[in-house]
C-alpha positions in Angstrom: 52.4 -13.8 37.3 49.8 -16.1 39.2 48.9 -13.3 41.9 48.7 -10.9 38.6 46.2 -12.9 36.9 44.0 -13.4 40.2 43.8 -10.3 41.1 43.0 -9.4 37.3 39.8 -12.1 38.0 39.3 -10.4 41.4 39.9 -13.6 43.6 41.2 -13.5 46.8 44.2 -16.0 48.3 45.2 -17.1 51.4 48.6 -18.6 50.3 51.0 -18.8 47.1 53.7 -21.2 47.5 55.2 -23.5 44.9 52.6 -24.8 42.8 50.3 -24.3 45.1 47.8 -21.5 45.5 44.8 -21.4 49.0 42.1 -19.3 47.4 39.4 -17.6 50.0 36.5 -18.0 48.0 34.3 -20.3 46.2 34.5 -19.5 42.8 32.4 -20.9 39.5 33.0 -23.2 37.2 32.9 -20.6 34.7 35.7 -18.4 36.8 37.9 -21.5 37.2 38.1 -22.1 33.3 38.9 -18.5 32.8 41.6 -18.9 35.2 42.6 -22.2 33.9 42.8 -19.9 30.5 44.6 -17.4 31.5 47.1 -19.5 33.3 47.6 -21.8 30.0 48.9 -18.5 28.7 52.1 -18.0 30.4 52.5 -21.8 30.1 51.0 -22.9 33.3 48.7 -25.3 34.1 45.3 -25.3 37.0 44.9 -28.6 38.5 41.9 -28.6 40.4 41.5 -32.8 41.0 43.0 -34.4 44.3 44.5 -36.8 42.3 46.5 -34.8 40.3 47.3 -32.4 42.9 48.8 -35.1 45.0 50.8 -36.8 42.0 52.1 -33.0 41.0 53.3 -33.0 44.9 54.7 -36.0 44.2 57.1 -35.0 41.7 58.1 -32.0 43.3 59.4 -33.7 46.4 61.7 -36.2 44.2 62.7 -33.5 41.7 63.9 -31.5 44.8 65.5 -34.4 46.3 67.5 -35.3 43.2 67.9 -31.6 41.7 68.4 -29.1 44.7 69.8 -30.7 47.3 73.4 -31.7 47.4 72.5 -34.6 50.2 69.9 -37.3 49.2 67.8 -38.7 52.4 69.1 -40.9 54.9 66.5 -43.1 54.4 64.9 -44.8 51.7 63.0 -43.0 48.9 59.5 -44.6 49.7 60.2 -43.7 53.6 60.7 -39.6 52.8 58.3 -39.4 50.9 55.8 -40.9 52.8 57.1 -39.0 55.6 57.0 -35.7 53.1 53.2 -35.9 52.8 52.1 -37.6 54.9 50.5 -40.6 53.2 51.0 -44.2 52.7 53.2 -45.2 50.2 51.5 -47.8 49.0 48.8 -45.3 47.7 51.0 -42.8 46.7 52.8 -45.5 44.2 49.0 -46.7 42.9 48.4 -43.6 42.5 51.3 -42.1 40.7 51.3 -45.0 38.3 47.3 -44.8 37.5 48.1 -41.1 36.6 51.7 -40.5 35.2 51.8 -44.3 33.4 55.5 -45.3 34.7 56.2 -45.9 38.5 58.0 -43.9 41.2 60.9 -45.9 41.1 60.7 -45.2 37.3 60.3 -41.3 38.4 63.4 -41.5 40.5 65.6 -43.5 38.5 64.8 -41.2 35.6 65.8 -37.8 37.4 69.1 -39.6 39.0 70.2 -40.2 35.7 69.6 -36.5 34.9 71.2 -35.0 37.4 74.0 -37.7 36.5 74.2 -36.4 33.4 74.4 -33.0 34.9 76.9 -33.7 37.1 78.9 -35.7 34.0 78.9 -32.1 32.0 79.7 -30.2 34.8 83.0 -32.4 35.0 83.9 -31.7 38.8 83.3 -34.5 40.1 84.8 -38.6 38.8 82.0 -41.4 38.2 82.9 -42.8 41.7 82.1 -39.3 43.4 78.9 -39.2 41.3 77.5 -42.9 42.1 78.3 -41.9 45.5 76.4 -38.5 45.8 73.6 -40.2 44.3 73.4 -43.1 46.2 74.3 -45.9 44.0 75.9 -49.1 45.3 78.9 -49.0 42.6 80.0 -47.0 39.7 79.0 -49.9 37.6 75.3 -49.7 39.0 75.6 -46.4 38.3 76.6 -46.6 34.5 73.9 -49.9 33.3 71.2 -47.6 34.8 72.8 -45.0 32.8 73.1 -46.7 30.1 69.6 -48.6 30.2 67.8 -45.0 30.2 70.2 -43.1 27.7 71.4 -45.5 25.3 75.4 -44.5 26.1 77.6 -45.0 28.8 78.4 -42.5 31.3 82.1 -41.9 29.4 80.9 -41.6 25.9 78.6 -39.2 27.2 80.5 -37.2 28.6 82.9 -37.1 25.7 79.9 -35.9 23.6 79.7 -32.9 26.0 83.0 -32.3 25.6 83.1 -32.3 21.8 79.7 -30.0 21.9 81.3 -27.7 25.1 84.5 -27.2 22.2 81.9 -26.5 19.2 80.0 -23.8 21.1 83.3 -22.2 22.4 84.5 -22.2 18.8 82.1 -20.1 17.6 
């Protein structure tokens, strides 16, 4: 869809990866917007600042660590992502928390308790197997920082996804 819509505004790239596009040329303001247009579109969005760039990068790297990969680092979060790009935490935290609003550690805890919630539904593993696979000291860290970002414990939830798993089967 993204090489479609260059090649539609005749630009040239070097690279396409993941949210991330190396274009040859220079291009005008004027060109940019129309890309930023056409992208808008089909639901994506052209960031062209460093700043949000870097913040986007950001996200991607914890998303991945939390969402695609069965093995979280063997260091600590701050450490691989550093290490990940290549840039002092320190910054990166500022940074992320003058643009998203909410800290990393915010980020993080945010998307553990997503993929907890994930891992709840998907009912293969116990709370114990869960806390451990995402790196919590204790099921009972595990289920206050559940229930500090949800609003239910981690058994009451998955009861509710029971109860809704049984609705949709029933119809």
């Amino acid at each position: 869809m993204v090489k479609l819509e260059l090649e539609k505004l005749d630009l040239h790239y070097m690279s396409i990866e993941l949210g991330m596009i190396e274009i040859k040329e220079n291009i005008t303001n004027k060109l940019k917007q129309k890309l930023k247009s056409n992208l808008a579109m089909s639901g994506l969005e052209l960031l062209d600042d460093q700043k949000s760039i870097l913040v986007d990068k950001i996200k991607n790297v914890i998303i991945e660590m939390m969402h695609y990969s069965d093995e979280l680092p063997k260091v600590n979060y701050s450490e691989f992502i550093s290490e990940r790009l290549d840039y002092d935490y320190t910054y990166l935290s500022n940074l992320f928390s003058e643009v998203k609003g909410i800290t990393i550690q915010h980020f993080i805890i945010n998307h553990k308790i997503e993929r907890a919630k994930e891992l709840i539904l998907y009912d293969e593993l116990n709370l114990t197997e869960i806390a451990y696979r995402l790196h919590y000291s204790s099921v009972v860290h595990l289920s206050s920082q559940f229930k500090k970002v949800t609003g239910q414990s981690p058994s009451f939830y998955k009861k509710i996804g029971a109860k809704r798993k049984g609705n949709l089967e029933n119809l």
